[in-house]
N, C-alpha and C positions, 0 to 999 in steps of 0.2 A: 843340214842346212845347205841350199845352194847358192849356189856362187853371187848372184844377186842379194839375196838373202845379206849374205856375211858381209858383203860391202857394205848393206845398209846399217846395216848393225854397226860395222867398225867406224862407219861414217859419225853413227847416231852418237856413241859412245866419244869421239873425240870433239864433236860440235858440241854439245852438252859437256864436257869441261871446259873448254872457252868461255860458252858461253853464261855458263854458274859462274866465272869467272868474272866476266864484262858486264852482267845486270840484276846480276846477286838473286835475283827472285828465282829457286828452283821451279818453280811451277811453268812460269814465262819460257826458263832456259830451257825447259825439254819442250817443250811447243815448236820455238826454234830451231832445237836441232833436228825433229823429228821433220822438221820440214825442208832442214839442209837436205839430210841424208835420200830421205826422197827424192828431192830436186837432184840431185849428183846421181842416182842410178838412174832418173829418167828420163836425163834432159836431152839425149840425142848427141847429135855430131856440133861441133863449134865450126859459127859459120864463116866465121873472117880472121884472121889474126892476124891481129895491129901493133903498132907501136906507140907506146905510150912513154915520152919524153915530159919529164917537169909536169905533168900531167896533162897533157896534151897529146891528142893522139896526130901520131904524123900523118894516117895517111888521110885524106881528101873522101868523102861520105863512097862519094860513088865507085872509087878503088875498093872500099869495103863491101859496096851491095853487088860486084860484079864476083868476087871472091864467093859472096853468100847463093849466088846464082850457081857458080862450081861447084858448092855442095848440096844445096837443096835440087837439083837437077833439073830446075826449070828458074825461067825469070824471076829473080827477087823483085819482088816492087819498095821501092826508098825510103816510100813512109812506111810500111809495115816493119821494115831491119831496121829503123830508125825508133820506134815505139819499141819495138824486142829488143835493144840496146840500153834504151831507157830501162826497161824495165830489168832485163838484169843488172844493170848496174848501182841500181836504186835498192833494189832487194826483193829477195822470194819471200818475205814473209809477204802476204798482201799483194804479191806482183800486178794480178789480173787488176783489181783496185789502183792501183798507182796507177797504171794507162789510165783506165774512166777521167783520174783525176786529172791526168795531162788533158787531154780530149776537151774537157770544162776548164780548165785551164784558156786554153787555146781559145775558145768560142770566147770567153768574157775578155782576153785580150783584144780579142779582134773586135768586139764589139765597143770596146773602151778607147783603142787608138788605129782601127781600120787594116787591114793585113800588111804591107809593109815588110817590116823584119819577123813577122806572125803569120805570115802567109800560109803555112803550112808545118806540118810536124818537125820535120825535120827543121827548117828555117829556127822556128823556136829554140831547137834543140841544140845549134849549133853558131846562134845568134852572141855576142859580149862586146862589150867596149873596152876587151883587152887586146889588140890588133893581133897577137900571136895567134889566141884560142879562134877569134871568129871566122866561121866557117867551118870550124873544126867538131869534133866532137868532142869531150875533156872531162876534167874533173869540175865539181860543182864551181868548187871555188877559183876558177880560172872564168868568172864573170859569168856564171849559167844557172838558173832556174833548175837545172836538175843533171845529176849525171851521167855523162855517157860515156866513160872509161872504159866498161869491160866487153869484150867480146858476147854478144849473145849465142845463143843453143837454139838449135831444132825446135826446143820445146818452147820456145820463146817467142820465135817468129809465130811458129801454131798458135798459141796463146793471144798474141796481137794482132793476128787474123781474126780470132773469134772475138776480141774486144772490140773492133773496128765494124764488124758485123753488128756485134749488139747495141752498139753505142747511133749508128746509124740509126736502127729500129725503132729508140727510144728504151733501150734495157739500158740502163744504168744501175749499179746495185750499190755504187755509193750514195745518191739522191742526189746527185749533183755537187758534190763535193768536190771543192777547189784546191786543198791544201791536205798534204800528209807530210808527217813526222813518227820518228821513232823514239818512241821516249827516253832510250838511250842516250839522245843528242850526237855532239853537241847541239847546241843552240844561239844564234846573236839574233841581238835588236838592234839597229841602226849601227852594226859594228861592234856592239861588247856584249860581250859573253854572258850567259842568262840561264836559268835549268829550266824544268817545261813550263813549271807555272809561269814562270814571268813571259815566257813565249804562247800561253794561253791567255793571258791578259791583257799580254801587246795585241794580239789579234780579236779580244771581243772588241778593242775596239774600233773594227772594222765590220761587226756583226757576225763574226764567226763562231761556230759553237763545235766543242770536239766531241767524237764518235772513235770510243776503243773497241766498241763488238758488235765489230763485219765479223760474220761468219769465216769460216775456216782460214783464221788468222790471229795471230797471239793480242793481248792487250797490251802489247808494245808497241802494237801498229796501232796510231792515230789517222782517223780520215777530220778535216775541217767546213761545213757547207754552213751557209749564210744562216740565219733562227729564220 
């Protein structure tokens, strides 16, 4: 076995105890981890590293895209390490999916209250009516739509390259899905605490309907688009 080989392996083998661990379905958890262990041999170089206080990351977007620029050896561009942010920080089950979903996101915002604080990926992304978080990137629940806590990877920006490319096109392979969740949770509704169904019920009635089988991604990952 080489040396890639056996990391994936030791990866595989420690994700899948947690993970049996954290959502009891064997079937689900080795999906999971087989998808850790993957993502961890092949995600490339980390491209910024930040600090993350109370969860809030200190430094400013663009201390991180010029960071990401020193390792990918040419111009990062803001919104792309801003979508590759999101998407690792939100999760690799479904990664490529979660962007589409921002992207749709983004369009019905803009189209619901005009660009504004939605201007753009990043804007979105780094938007709250927490004065600390805004402007920042953070954890979800420091007033944000979606996470952006973790450093992204090589494999990440690549990946939201090619999402930003298909999504232009008209390739969307969520249908235009607005909302994703892991059924793990947790979950709230207007502030208290809920498991999925009551978070599938609060949103039919917005006309939302859920979708657990996107391809090459567990049935832990939920995508949500309008019936």
């Amino acid at each position: 076995m080489d040396e890639r080989a056996t990391w994936c392996w030791l990866a595989a083998v420690g994700g899948l105890a947690f993970v049996i661990w954290k959502w009891g379905n064997p079937v689900v958890a080795a999906q999971i981890a087989e998808n850790w262990a993957t993502n961890l041999v092949g995600r490339g170089n980390q491209l910024s590293f930040s600090t993350l206080s109370n969860g809030i990351v200190e430094e400013v977007p663009s201390v991180l895209v010029d960071m990401a620029t020193g390792t990918l050896g040419f111009d990062a561009d803001p919104e792309t390490y801003s979508l590759a942010r999101m998407g690792r920080s939100e999760g690799v089950d479904g990664e490529e999916y979660r962007m589409h979903v921002l992207l749709n996101d983004l369009a019905d915002l803009q189209s619901q209250f005009g660009s504004g604080v939605y201007s753009s990926i990043t804007a979105l992304l780094t938007h709250s009516k927490i004065a600390a978080a805004d402007g920042h990137y953070s954890s979800q629940d420091e007033g944000k739509r979606y996470s952006t806590a973790h450093d992204p990877y090589e494999s990440d920006y690549a990946l939201a390259q090619k999402v930003l490319v298909d999504h232009a096109t008209g390739n969307d392979p969520t249908g235009g899905a607005l909302k994703f969740v892991d059924k793990s949770g947790p979950f709230y509704v207007d502030g208290e605490k809920t498991d999925y169904d009551g978070l599938v019920a609060h949103w039919a009635k917005s006309g939302l309907s859920p979708d657990d089988s996107l391809p090459n991604s567990t049935t832990n990952f939920v995508v949500f688009r309008r019936a």
